[in-house]
RODO-2510 file (C-alpha; in nm, 4 decimals, decimal comma):
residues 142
     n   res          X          Y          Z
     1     x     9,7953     7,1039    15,2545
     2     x     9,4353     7,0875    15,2126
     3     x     9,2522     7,3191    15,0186
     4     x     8,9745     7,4715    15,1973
     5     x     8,7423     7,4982    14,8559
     6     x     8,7985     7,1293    14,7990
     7     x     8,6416     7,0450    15,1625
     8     x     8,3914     7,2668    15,0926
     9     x     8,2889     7,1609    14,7629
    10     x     8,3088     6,7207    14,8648
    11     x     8,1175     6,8295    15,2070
    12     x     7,8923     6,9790    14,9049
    13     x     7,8645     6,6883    14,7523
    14     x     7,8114     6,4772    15,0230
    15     x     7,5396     6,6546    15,1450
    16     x     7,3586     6,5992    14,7291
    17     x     7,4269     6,2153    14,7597
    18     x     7,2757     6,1726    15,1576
    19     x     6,9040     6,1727    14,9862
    20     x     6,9862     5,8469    14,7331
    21     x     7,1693     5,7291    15,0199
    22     x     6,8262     5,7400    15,1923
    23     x     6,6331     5,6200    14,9015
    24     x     6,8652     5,3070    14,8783
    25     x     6,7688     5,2479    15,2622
    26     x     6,3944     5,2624    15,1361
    27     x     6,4576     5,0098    14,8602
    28     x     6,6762     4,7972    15,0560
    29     x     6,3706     4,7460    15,2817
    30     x     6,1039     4,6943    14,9721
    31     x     6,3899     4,3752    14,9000
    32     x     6,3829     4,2743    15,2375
    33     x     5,9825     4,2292    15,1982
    34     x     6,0274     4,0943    14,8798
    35     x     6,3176     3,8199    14,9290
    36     x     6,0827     3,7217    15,3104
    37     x     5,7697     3,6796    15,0333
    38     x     5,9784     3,4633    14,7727
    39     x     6,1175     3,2330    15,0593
    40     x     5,7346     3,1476    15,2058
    41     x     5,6453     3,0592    14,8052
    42     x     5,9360     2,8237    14,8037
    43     x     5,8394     2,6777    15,1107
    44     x     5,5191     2,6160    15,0079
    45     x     5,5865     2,5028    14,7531
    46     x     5,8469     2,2434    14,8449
    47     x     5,6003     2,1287    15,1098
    48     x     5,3364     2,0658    14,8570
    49     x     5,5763     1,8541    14,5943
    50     x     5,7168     1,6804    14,8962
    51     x     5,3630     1,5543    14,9691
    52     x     5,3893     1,3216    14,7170
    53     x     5,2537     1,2441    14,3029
    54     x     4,8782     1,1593    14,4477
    55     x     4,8413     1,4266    14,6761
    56     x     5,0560     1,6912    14,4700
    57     x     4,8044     1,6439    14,1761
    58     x     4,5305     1,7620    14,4077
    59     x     4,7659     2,0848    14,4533
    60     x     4,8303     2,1203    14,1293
    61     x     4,6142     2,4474    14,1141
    62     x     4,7915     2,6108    14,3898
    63     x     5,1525     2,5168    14,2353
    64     x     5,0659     2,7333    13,9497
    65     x     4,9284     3,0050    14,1518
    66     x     5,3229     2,9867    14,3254
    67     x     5,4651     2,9446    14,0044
    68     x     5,2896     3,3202    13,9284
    69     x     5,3580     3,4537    14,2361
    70     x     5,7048     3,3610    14,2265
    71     x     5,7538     3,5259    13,8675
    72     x     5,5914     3,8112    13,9755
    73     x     5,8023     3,8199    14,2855
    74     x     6,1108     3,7836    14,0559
    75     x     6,0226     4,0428    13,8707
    76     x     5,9742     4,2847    14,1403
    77     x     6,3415     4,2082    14,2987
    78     x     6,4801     4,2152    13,9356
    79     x     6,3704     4,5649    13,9182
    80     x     6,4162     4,6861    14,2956
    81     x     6,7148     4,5751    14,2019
    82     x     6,7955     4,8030    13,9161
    83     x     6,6466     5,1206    14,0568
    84     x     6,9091     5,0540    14,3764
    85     x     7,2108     4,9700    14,1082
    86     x     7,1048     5,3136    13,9576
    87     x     7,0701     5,4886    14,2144
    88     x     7,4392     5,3809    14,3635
    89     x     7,5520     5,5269    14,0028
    90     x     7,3931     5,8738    14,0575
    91     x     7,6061     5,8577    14,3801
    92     x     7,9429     5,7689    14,2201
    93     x     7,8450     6,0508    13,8744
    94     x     7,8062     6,3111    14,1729
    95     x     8,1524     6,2211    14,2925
    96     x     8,3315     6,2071    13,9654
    97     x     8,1958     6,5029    13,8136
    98     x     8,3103     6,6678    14,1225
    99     x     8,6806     6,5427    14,1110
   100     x     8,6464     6,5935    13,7282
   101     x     8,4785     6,9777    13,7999
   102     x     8,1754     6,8866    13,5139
   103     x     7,8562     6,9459    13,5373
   104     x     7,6557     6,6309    13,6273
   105     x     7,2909     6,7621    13,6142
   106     x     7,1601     6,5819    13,2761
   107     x     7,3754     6,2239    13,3971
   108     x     7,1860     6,2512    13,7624
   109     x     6,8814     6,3663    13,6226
   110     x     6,8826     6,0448    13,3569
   111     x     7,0232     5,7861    13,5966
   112     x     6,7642     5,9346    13,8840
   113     x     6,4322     5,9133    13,6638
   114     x     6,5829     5,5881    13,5166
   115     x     6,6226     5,4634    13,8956
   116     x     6,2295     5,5483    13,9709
   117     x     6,0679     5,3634    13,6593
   118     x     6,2543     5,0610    13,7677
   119     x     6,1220     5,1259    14,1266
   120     x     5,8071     5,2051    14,0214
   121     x     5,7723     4,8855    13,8009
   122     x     5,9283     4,6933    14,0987
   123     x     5,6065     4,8248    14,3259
   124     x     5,3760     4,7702    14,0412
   125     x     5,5235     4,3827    14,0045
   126     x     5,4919     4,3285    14,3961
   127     x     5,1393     4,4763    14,3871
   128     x     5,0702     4,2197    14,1377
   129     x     5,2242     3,9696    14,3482
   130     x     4,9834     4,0456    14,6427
   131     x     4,6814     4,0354    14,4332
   132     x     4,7713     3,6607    14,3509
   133     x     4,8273     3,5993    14,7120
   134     x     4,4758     3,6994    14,8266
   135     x     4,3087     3,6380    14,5308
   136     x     4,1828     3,3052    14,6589
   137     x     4,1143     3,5253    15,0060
   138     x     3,7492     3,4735    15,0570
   139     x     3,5647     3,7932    15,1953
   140     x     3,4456     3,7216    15,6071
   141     x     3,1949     3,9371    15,7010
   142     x     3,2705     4,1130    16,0361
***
């Protein structure tokens, strides 16, 4: 028979882990973005070495600027990355701590301001990323 505290307290629960749930949904969009951005550097870049040795040394400026772009890009997805990982283990601590009846508040809290440095560096790294991108931008007057 089911006991009518346990549905109460998982419904509980469930209703603490729908706002990571959400925040994962955020992030998973950010590494959407992200992956789209890496995929055009590869391209270009592939189009430029396929080009061949005389015309890729003329490029060679803009192969470095990928070569950035892409770390940067790497590092943004690395972290993105992270903050979702974390935030997936806030999820499962809620869970277990309330199948285990302990008080989860300083694992969440740790995990949860762990999670938002990583995103936060992740933004930060993709910011970066865009100011190579348009660095070479030139204004146009309109």
């Amino acid at each position: 028979m089911i006991d009518s505290a346990s549905v109460t307290n998982i419904a509980h629960v469930i209703e603490m882990a729908v706002a990571p749930v959400f925040l994962l949904t955020g992030v998973g969009a950010i590494m959407g973005v992200l992956v789209n951005r890496l995929g055009r550097v590869v391209d270009r870049r592939r189009r430029l070495t396929e080009a061949g040795p005389e015309k890729c040394q003329q490029c060679a400026d803009e192969i470095i600027k990928l070569a950035r772009r892409a770390r940067w890009i790497h590092y943004a997805i690395t972290l993105c990355t992270l903050s979702a990982l974390l935030v997936c283990l806030v999820i499962v601590v809620l869970f277990l701590a309330s199948e285990l009846h302990i008080d989860p508040a300083k694992i969440v809290s740790a995990l949860f301001i762990a999670a938002m440095f990583a995103l936060i560096g992740g933004l930060f790294s993709f910011l970066r990323e865009i100011s190579l991108a348009t660095g070479g931008i030139e204004s146009i007057d309109i």
